[in-house]
C-alpha positions as CSV (number, residue, x, y, z in Angstrom):
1,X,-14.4,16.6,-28.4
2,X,-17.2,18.6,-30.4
3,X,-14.4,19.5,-33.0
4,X,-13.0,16.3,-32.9
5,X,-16.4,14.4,-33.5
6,X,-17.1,17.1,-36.1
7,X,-14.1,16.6,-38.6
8,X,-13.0,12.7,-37.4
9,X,-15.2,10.7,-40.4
10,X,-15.7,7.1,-40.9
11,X,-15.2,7.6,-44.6
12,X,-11.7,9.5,-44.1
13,X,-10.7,7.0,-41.3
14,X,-11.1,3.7,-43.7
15,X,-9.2,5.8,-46.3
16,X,-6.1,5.8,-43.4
17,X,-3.3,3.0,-43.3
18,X,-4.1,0.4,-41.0
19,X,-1.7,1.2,-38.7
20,X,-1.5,3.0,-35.0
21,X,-1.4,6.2,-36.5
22,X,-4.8,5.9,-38.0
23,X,-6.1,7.3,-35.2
24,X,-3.7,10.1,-34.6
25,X,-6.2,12.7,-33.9
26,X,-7.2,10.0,-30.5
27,X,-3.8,9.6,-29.4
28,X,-2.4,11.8,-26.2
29,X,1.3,12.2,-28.2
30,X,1.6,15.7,-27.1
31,X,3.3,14.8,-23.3
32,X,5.4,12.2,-21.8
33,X,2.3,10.2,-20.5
34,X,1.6,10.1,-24.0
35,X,4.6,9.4,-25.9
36,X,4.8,6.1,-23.5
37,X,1.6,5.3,-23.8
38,X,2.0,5.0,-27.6
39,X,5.4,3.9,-27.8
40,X,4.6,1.0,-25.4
41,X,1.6,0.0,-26.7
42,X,3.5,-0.3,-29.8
43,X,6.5,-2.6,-28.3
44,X,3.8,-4.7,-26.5
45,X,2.3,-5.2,-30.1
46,X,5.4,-6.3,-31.6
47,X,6.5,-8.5,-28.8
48,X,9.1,-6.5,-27.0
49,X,9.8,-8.2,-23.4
50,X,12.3,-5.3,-22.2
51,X,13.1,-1.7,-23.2
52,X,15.7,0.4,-21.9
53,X,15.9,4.4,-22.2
54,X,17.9,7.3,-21.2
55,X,16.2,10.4,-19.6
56,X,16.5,12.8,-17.6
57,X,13.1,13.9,-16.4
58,X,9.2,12.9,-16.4
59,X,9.6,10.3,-19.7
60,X,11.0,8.0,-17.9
61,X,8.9,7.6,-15.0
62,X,6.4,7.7,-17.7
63,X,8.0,5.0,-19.7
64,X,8.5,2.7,-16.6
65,X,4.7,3.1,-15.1
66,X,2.8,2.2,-18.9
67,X,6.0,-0.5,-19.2
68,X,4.6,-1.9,-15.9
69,X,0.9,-2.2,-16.8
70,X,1.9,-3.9,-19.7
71,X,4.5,-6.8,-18.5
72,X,7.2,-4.8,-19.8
73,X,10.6,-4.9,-18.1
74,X,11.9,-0.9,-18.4
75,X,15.5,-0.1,-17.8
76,X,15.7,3.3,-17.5
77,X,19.1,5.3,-17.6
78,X,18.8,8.4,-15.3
79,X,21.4,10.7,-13.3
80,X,21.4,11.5,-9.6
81,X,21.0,15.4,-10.5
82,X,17.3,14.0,-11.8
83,X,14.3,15.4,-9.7
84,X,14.4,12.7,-7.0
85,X,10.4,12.1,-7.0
86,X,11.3,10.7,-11.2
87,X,13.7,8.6,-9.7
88,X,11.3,7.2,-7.0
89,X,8.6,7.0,-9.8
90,X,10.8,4.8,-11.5
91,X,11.4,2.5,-8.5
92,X,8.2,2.1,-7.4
93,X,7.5,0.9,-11.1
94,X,9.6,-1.7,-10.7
95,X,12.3,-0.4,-13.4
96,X,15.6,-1.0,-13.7
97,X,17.2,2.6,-12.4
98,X,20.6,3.1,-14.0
99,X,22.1,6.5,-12.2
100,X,25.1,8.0,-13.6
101,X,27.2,10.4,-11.5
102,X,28.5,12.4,-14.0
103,X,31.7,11.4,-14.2
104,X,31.9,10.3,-17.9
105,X,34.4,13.7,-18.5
106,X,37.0,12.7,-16.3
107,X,37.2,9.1,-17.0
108,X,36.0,9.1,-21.0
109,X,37.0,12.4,-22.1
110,X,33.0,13.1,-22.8
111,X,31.8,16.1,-21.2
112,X,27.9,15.4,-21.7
113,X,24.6,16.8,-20.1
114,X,22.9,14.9,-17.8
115,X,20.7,12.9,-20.1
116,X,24.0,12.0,-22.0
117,X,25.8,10.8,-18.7
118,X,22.3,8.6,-18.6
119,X,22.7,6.9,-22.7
120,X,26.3,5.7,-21.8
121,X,25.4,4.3,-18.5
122,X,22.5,2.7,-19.8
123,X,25.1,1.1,-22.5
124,X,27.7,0.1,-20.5
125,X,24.8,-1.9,-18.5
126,X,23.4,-3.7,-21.3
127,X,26.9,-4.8,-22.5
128,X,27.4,-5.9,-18.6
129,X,24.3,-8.0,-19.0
130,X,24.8,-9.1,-22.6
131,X,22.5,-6.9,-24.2
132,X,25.3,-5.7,-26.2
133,X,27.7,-8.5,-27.5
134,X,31.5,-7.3,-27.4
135,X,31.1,-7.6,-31.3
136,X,28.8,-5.1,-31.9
137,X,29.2,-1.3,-33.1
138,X,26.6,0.8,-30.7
139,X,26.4,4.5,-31.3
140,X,25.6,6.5,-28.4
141,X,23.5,9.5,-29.1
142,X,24.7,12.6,-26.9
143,X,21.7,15.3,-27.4
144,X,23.7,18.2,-25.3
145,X,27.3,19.0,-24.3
146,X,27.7,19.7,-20.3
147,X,28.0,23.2,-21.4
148,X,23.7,23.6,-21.2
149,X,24.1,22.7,-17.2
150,X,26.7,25.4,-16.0
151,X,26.2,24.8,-12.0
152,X,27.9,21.4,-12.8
153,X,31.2,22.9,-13.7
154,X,33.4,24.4,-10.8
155,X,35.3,26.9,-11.3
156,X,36.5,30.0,-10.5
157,X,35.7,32.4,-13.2
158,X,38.1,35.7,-13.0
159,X,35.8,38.9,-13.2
160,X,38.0,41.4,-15.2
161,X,38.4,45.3,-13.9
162,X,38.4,48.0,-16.8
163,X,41.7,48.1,-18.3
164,X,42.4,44.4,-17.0
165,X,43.4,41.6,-19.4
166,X,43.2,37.9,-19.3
167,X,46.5,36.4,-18.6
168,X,46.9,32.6,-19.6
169,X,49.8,30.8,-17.7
């Protein structure tokens, strides 16, 4: 705080858009708790009633509790391979869990990581509950292939001998 007292000046600070990110140096951005403190305090100051997200992990538990305090309904698109205590978190929040089993590669074609599985689920709800008119275009970010969680995929995987080659039927 001494540093932070030492270079934060009045002068400077009037010299800064009037926006949230006036006070940048002030705001906990650097962790989930943060990010959802911010980014609902911002969606509380422009009205937003409901939000929905896909995670995989502590954002959304974050997300949901800050969502809570501020009268915020929180849809929040998680997977069953998710740490079970984030799931809970969510829950006792009050959100709106949406858990994906993973099964978008053999019915879509789509073989995503868990946090992708989460971002279709979480759009197929919202066109379910009209979120998402049958008219409109939605682009589904994927941020990672199924490829970054290899337990997920079963398979046998042939372990070659020196002089062996792979034979492909």
């Amino acid at each position: 705080m001494d540093e932070l007292k030492s270079e934060f000046k009045k002068k400077a600070l009037l010299k800064r858009t009037p926006d949230l990110w006036r006070y940048h140096e002030l705001l906990p951005v650097h962790s989930s708790r943060g990010e959802a403190a911010v980014g609902v305090s911002k969606a509380k100051e422009l009205g937003v009633k409901a939000l929905a997200m896909p995670t995989n992990g502590n954002a959304g538990a974050a997300w949901s509790l800050y969502s809570a305090q501020a009268g915020i309904t929180a849809s929040i698109g998680m997977t069953m391979e998710a740490p079970e205590i984030t799931r809970k978190e969510c829950v006792a929040a009050d959100a709106d869990l949406l858990e994906e089993l993973g099964t978008l590669a053999e019915h879509e074609g789509a073989f995503v990581c868990p946090e992708g599985a989460a971002a279709f689920t979480a759009a197929r709800k919202l066109r379910r509950q009209g979120w998402i008119r049958e008219s409109d275009k939605v682009v589904v970010l994927n941020t990672g292939a199924g490829i970054k969680y290899p337990n997920r995929v079963e398979a046998d995987a042939p372990v070659l001998q020196k002089g062996e080659k792979v034979v492909k039927n």
